[in-house]
C-alpha positions in Angstrom: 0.0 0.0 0.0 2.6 1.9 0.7 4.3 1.5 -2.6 1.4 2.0 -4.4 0.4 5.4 -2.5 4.2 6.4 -3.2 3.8 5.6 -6.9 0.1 7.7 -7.6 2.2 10.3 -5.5 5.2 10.3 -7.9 2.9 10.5 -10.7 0.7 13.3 -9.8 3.8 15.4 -8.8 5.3 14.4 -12.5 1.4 15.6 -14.0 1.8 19.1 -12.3 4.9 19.3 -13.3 4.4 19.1 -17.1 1.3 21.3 -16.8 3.4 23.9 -15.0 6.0 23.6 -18.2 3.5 23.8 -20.8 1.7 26.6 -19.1 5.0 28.3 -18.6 5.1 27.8 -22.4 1.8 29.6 -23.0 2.6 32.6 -21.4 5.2 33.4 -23.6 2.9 33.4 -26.5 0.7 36.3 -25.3 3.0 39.0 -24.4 5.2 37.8 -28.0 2.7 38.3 -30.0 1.2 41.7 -28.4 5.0 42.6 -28.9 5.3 41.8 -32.7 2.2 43.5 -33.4 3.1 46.9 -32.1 6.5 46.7 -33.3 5.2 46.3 -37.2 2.3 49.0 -36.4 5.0 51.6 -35.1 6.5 51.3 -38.3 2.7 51.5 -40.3 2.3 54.7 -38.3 5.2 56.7 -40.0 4.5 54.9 -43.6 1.2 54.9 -44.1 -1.3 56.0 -41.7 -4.3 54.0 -43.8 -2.5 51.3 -43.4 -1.7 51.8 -39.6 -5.5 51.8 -39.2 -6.6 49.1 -41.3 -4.3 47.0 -39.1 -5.2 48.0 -35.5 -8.9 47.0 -37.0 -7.7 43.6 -37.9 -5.5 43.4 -35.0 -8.1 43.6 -32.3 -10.3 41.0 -34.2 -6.8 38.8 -34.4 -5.9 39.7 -30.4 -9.5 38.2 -29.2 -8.7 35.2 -30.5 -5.1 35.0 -28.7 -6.8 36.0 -25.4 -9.5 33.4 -25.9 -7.3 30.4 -26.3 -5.0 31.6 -23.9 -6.2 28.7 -21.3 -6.6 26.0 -23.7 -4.0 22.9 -23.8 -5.5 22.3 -27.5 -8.1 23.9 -29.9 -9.4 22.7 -33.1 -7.2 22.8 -36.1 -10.7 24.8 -38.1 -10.1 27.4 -35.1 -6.4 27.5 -36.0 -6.9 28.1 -39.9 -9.4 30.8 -39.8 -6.9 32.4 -37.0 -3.9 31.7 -39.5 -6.0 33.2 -42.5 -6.8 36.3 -40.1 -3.4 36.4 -39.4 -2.0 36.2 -43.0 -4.7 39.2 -44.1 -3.0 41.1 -41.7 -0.1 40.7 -43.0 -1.1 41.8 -46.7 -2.0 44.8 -45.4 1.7 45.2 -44.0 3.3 43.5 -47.1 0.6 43.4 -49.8 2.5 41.9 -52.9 5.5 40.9 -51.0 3.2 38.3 -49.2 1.6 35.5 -51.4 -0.3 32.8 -49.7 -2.9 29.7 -50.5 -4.6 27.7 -48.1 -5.8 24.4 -49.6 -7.5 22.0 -46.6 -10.4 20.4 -45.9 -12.0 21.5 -43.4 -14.0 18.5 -42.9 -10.9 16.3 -41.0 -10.8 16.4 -37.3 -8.1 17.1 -35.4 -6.3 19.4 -32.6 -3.2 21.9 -32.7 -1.3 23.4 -29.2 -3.1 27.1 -29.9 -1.4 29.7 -32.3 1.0 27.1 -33.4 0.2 28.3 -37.1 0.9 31.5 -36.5 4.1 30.7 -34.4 5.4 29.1 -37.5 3.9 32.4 -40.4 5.4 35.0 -38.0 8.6 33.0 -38.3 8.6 32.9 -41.9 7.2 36.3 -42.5 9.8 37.6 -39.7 13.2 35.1 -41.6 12.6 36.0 -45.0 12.7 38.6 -47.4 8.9 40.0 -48.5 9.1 42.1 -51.3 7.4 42.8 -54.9 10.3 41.8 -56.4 11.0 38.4 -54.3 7.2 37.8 -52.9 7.5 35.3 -50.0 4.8 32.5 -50.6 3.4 30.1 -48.1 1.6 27.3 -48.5 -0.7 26.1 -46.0 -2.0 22.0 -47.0 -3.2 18.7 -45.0 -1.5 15.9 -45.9 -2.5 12.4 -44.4 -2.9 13.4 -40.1 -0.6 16.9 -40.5 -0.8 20.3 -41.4 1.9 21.6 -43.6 2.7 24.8 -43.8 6.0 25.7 -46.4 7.4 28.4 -47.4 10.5 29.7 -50.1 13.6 30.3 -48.5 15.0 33.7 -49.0 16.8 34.9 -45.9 17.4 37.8 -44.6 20.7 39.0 -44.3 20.3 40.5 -40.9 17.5 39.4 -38.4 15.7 41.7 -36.1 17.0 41.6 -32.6 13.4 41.9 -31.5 13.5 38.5 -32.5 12.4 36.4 -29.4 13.8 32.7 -30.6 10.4 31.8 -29.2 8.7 30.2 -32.4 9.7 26.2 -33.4 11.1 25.5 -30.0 7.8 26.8 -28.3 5.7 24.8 -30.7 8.5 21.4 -30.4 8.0 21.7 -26.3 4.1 21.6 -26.4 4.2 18.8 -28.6 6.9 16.9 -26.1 4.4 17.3 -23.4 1.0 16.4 -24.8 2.0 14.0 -27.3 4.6 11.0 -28.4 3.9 12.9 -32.0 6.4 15.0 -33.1 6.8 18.5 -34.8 9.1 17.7 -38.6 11.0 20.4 -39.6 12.7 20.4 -43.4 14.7 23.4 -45.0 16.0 21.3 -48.2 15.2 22.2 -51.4 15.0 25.9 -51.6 11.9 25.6 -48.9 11.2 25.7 -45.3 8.4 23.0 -44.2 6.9 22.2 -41.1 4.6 19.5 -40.6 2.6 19.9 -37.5 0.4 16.2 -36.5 -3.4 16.3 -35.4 -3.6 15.7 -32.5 -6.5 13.8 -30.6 -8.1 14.7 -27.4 
C-alpha cells in the first residue's frame, strides 16, 4: 500500500509538473505576439497611416482570438486556420504583394493543434525572409494524411531583427513533447522551409 500510494504520489507530482511547463510555455505566446504586433504597427504609423488603421482594426479581431485560447492545452485545427487566415490578411495589409499565400485544406478532418502554433510558424517565416514585390515570400498552408503543412520559399534575410524572441519552433516542439509521443518535422532542403505539424487527438 505503501508503494502504491508512493507511486500515484510520484505520478501526480510528474502531471503538475508538465502542466506547469507547458503553461510556462503559454505565457510566452501572449506578451510575444502583443510585442510583434506593435512593433510592425509603429513602423505603419510613420509609412502609411491607412494602413496603420486598417491594421489596428484587424489586430483587435486577431488579439480576441489569442486571449481566448489563452487557457486552452488544444483547440481545433478549423479554429487554427481561420486564426492563421486572419493572421496572414494582416499581414497583406503590411506586405501586400510581398506576401503570397494559398490555403488548400479540408476542413472536414478532425483534429487538434497546441493554440497559435500556425501563426508561431507564419510570424517565423514572415519575420526570416525577405517579403518584397520583387522576391514575394509564398506560403503554402495544405493537410496531408494526419498533418498540417505549412511551407514556405527560402530567402533569408541577411540581418535578423534583434526583436527577435527565438520563441517560435522550439515553443511549438515543447508543447508537442508534453502532450504528445507525435512530433513536430521540420525540413529546409530544397530551396523551402516546411513544417509539418500532426493532429492531435483529445
Amino acid at each position: 500500500m505503501e508503494w502504491r500510494k508512493a507511486a500515484i504520489e510520484t505520478e501526480q507530482l510528474k502531471t503538475e509538473r508538465y502542466a506547469q511547463q507547458y503553461q510556462s510555455l503559454k505565457d510566452q505566446l501572449n506578451p510575444h505576439f502583443l510585442f510583434n504586433s506593435l512593433n510592425v504597427l509603429s513602423n505603419l504609423v510613420y509609412d502609411n497611416a491607412d494602413h496603420a488603421a486598417q491594421f489596428i482594426r484587424q489586430l483587435s479581431k486577431i488579439y480576441r482570438y489569442v486571449l481566448d485560447v489563452q487557457q486552452e492545452e488544444l483547440v481545433s485545427f478549423q479554429r487554427e486556420l481561420e486564426f492563421a487566415e486572419n493572421y496572414l490578411s494582416l499581414q497583406k495589409i503590411r506586405f501586400e504583394e510581398g506576401l503570397q499565400y494559398t490555403i488548400e485544406v479540408d476542413k472536414t478532418k478532425t483534429g487538434y493543434l497546441p493554440p497559435l502554433s500556425l501563426q508561431l510558424l507564419l510570424e517565423n517565416a514572415i519575420k526570416h525572409n525577405i517579403s518584397s514585390i520583387a522576391n514575394p515570400l509564398c506560403i503554402e498552408i495544405t493537410l496531408e494524411e494526419n498533418a498540417l503543412i505549412v511551407k514556405n520559399n527560402l530567402q533569408i534575410k541577411s540581418s535578423i531583427p534583434e526583436e527577435s524572441a527565438g520563441i517560435g519552433l522550439s515553443n511549438i516542439k515543447k508543447r508537442y513533447e508534453l502532450l504528445s509521443s507525435e512530433n513536430m518535422l521540420v525540413d529546409d532542403t530544397n530551396g523551402h522551409f516546411t513544417v509539418r505539424l500532426p493532429l492531435l487527438k483529445l
